[in-house]
C-alpha positions in Angstrom: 0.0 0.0 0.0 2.5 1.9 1.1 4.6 1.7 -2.3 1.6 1.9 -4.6 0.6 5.2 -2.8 4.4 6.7 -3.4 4.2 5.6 -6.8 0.7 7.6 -7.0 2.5 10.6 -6.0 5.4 10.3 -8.0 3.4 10.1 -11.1 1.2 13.3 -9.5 4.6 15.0 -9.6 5.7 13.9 -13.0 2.1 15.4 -14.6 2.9 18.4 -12.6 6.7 19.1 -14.0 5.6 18.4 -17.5 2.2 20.5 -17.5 4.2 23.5 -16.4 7.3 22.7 -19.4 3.9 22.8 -21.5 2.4 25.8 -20.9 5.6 27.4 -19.8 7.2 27.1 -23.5 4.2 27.8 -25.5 3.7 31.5 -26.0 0.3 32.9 -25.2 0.2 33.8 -29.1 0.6 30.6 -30.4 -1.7 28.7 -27.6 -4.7 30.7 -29.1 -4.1 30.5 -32.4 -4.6 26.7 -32.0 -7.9 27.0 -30.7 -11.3 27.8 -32.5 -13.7 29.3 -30.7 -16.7 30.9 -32.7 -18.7 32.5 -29.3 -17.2 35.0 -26.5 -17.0 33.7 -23.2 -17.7 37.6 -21.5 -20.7 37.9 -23.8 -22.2 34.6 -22.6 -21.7 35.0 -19.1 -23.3 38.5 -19.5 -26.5 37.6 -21.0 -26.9 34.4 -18.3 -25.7 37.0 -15.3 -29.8 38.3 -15.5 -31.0 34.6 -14.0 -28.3 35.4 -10.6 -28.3 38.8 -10.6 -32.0 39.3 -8.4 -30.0 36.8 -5.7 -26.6 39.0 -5.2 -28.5 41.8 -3.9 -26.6 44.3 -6.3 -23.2 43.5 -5.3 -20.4 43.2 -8.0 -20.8 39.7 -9.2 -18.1 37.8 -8.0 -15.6 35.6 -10.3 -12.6 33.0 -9.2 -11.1 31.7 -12.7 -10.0 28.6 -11.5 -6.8 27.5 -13.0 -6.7 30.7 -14.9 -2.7 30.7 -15.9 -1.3 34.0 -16.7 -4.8 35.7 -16.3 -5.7 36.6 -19.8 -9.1 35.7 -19.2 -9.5 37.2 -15.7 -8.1 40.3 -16.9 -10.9 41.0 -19.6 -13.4 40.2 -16.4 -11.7 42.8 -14.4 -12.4 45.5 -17.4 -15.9 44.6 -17.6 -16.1 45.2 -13.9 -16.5 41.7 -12.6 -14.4 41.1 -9.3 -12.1 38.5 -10.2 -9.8 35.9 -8.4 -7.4 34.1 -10.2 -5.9 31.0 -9.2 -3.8 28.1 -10.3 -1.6 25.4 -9.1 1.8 27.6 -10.5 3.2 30.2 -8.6 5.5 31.8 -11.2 2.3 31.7 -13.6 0.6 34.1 -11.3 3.3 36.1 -10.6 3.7 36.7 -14.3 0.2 37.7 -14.4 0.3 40.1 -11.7 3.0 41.8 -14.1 1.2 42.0 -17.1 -2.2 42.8 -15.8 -1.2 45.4 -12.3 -4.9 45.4 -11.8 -4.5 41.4 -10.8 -1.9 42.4 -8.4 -3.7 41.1 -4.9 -5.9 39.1 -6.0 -3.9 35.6 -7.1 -3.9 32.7 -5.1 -2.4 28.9 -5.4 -4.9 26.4 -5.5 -5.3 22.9 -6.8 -8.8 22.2 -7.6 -8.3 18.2 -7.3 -7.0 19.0 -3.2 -10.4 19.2 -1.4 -8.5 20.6 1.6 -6.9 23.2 0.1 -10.7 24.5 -1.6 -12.3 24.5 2.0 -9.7 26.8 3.2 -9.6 28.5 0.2 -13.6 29.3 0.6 -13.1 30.1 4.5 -10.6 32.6 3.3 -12.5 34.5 0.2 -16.4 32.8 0.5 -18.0 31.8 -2.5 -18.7 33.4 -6.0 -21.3 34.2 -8.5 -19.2 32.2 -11.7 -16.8 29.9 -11.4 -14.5 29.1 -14.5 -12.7 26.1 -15.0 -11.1 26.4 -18.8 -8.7 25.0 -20.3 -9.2 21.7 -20.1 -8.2 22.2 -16.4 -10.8 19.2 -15.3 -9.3 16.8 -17.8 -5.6 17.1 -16.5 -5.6 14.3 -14.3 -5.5 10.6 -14.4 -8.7 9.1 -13.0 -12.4 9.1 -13.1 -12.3 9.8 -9.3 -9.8 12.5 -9.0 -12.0 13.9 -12.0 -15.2 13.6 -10.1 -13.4 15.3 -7.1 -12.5 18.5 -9.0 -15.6 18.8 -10.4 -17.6 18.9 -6.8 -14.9 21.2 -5.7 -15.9 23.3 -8.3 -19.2 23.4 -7.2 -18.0 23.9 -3.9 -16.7 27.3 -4.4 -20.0 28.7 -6.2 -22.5 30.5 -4.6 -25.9 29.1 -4.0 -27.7 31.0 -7.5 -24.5 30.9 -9.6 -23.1 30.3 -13.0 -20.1 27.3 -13.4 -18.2 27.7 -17.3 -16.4 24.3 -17.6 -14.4 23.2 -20.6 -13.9 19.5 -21.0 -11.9 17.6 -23.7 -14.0 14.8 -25.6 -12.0 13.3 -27.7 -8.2 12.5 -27.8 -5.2 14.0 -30.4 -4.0 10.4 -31.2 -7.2 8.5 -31.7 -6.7 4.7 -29.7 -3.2 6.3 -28.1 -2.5 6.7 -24.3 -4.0 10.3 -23.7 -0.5 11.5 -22.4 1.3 10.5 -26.0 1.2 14.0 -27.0 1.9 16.4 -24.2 3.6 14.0 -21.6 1.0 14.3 -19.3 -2.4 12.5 -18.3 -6.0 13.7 -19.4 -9.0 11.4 -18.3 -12.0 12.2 -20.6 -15.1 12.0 -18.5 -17.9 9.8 -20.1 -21.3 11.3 -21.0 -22.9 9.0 -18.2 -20.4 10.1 -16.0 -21.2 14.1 -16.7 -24.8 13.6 -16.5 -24.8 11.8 -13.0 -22.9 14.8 -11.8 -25.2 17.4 -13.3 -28.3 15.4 -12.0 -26.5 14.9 -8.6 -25.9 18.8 -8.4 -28.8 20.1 -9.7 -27.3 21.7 -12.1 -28.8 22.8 -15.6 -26.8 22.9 -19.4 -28.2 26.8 -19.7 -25.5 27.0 -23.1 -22.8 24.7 -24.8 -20.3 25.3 -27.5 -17.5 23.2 -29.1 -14.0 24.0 -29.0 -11.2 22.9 -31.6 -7.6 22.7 -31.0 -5.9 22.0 -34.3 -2.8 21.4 -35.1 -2.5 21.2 -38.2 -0.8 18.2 -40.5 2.5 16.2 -39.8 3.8 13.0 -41.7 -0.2 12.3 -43.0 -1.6 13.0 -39.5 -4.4 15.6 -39.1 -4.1 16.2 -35.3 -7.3 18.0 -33.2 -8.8 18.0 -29.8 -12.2 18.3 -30.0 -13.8 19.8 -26.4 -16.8 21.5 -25.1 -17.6 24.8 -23.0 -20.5 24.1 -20.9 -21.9 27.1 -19.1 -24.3 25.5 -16.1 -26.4 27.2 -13.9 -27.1 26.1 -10.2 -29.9 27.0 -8.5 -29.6 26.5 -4.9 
């Protein structure tokens, strides 16, 4: 038990090393250009915030961006006058964030959304929000259906009890029949359909909007390789 358990972690610790070579050597520029997205994320969120607005007694609606990287995203929250928390599991990724958005500066915050600990102290700290994002495949980067189902009810943990939750999931793999960490050297577990709708039936939560997402990357040696993923805005009513 004892070795199976170190070997657990070890493995937890190789994903770790290699998602951060991954997103550390990709430029923000190039990360984009790979994905197709035919829908604004802002524009969505704003036209759902109407159906939670009548519960935050005219507050500023409250954001985390859960696993949010550099804060890209967070900072285009910030302009539209959102009040935004950024976190992820990467120190120097926040601290480069903080940088190129000042506005950020304060408000980052290490968190792993698979560590249920780690989100309970994290909602003692800063309470709950009005939308919770989780994009990026964030959900997908681990190696089990368990851990899986564990970020995603941490996710719910941190929303508010009338609240919005954007999740992007990958559905399909690059390498079509290959181990899921072939390409970028680290795992993804792709959730089943049965398993999604359990959870959203478990959490009362409702599908209020639902795009797809493509990553492509183009040809090599007669290979046409894609991820194909979806953004699933939900809304939770109590």
């Amino acid at each position: 038990m004892i070795l199976l358990e170190s070997l657990k972690s070890y493995s937890q610790s190789i994903d770790k090393i290699a998602m951060k070579k991954y997103y550390s050597n990709i430029s923000d520029d190039e990360l984009y250009s790979f994905t197709k997205i035919t829908f604004d994320l802002w524009q969505t969120i704003t036209s759902l915030i109407d159906k939670i607005k009548k519960h935050s007694h005219k507050r500023k609606i409250r954001v985390v961006d859960v696993g949010g990287g550099k804060g890209d995203i967070s900072a285009i929250g910030l302009k539209l006058g959102y009040e935004i928390l950024l976190t992820d599991i990467f120190p120097d990724f926040l601290k480069e964030a903080e940088s190129k958005y000042p506005k950020l500066k304060g408000k980052t915050f290490l968190l792993d959304i698979f560590n249920e600990e780690q989100v309970i102290e994290f909602i003692n700290e800063q309470g709950f929000f009005d939308v919770v994002l989780c994009l990026g495949f964030v959900l997908n980067h681990t190696d089990s259906q368990k851990k899986f189902i564990k970020g995603f009810e941490n996710l719910i943990k941190l929303s508010n009890s009338y609240s919005i939750i954007v999740i992007d999931l990958m559905i399909s793999d690059m390498y079509i029949g290959k181990p899921s960490i072939l390409w970028s050297d680290f795992h993804h577990y792709l959730p089943s359909l049965e398993i999604l709708t359990k959870l959203l039936n478990k959490h009362g939560l409702v599908i209020e909007a639902f795009h797809s997402i493509k990553y492509d990357y183009g040809e090599y040696k007669n290979y046409h390789y894609q991820e194909n993923g979806a953004r699933f805005f939900l809304l939770k009513f109590y």
